[in-house]
N, C-alpha and C positions, 0 to 999 in steps of 0.2 A: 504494500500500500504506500502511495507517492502521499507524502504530507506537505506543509506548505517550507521553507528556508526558515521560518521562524522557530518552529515545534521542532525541524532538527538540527539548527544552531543550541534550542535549548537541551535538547539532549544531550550534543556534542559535549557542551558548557560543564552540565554536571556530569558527564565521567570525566574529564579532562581535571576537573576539580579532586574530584577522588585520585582518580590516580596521580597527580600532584601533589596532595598531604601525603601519600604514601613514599611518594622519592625521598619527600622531604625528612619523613620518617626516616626511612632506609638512609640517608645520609647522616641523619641524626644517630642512630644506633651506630653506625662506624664511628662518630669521631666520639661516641662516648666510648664505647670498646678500642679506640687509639687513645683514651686516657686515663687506663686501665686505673679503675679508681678501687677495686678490692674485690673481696667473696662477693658473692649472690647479684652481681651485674645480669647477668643474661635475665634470672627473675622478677631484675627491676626494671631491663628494657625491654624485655620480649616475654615472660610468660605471664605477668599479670596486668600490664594493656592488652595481651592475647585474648585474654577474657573479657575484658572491657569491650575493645571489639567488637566480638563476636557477640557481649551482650547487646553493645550500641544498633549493632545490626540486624539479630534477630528478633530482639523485641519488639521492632515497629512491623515485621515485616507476619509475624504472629501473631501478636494482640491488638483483636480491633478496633477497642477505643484508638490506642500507637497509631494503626495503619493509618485510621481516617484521619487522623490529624493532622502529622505526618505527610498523607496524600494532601490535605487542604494546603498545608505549605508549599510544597511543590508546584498544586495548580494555582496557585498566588504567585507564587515565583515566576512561572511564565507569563501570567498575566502581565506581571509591572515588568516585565521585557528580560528578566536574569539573563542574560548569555547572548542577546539576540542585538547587542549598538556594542560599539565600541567601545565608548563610555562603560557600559557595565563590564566587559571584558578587562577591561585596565582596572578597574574598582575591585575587582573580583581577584586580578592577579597581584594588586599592591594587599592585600587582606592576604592572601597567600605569604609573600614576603615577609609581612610582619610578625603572620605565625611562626615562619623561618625563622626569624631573628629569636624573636623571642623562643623558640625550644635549642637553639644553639647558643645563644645567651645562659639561658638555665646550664647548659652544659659545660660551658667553659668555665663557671665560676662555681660547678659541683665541687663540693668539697668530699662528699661518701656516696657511697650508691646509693641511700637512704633517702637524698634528697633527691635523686632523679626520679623514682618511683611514681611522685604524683604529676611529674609536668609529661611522662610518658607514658603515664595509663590515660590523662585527659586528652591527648594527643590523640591516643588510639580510640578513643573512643569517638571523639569525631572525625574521624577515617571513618568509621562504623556508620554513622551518621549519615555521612557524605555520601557512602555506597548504597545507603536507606532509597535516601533521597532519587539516587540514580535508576535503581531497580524499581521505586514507584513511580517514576517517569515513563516506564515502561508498562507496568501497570494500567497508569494510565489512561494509554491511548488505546487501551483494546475496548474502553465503554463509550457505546456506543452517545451517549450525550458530551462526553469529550470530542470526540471525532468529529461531529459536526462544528465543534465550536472550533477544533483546530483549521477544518477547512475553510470556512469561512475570515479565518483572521489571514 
């Protein structure tokens, strides 16, 4: 099904976004594991955001109060144009940056693993989010009062 340049610019938008906090991640976990700060690193960078994650992401995508809301976000996001001018594009990639700084800021000036813990499970959890977001995008467009309204715009 051919949709209009808007509906899959905003597509585009949120997975580029996701996988985006996800490099950003994966860059982030290397230069904390280049500053080898002590025991229980990997637990503080990868297996308890793994669950944050994976909560952030299943939860909306299973409970329906989550879903619907979750989904109204989404179709609000495209409505006020998320992904689909310039402007939002550059708004969206300087928001990106910032969260860079700020998770490689935390990390240059960790002092134990103890304190990366929490700036890397919230991390992970809006990775989780972001992938929500993406996969109700797709959702979506399979009902059938969306679909009018996306051809139409």
């Amino acid at each position: 099904m051919a949709f209009i340049p808007a509906w899959r610019n905003f597509k585009r938008m949120e997975d580029f976004t996701a996988f985006g906090a996800a490099l950003v991640y994966a860059a982030a976990v290397l230069e904390a594991l280049d500053r080898r700060l002590g025991d229980g690193l990997a637990q503080a960078i990868v297996l308890w955001p793994l669950l944050h994650l994976a909560a952030a992401l299943v939860l909306p995508l299973r409970w329906p109060l989550l879903r619907r809301l979750l989904g109204r976000y989404v179709w609000l996001s495209f409505c006020a144009g998320f992904g689909q001018t310039a402007t939002s594009v550059v708004v969206g990639a300087a928001l990106m940056a910032g969260a860079a700084f700020a998770i490689f800021h935390e990390v240059s000036v960790a002092e134990d693993v103890l304190s990366l813990a929490p700036v890397f499970c919230a991390f992970a959890a809006g990775i989780g989010a972001l992938a929500a977001q993406a996969l109700l995008a797709r959702r979506l467009e399979r009902r059938p009062e969306v679909l009018t309204v996306i051809a139409r715009r």
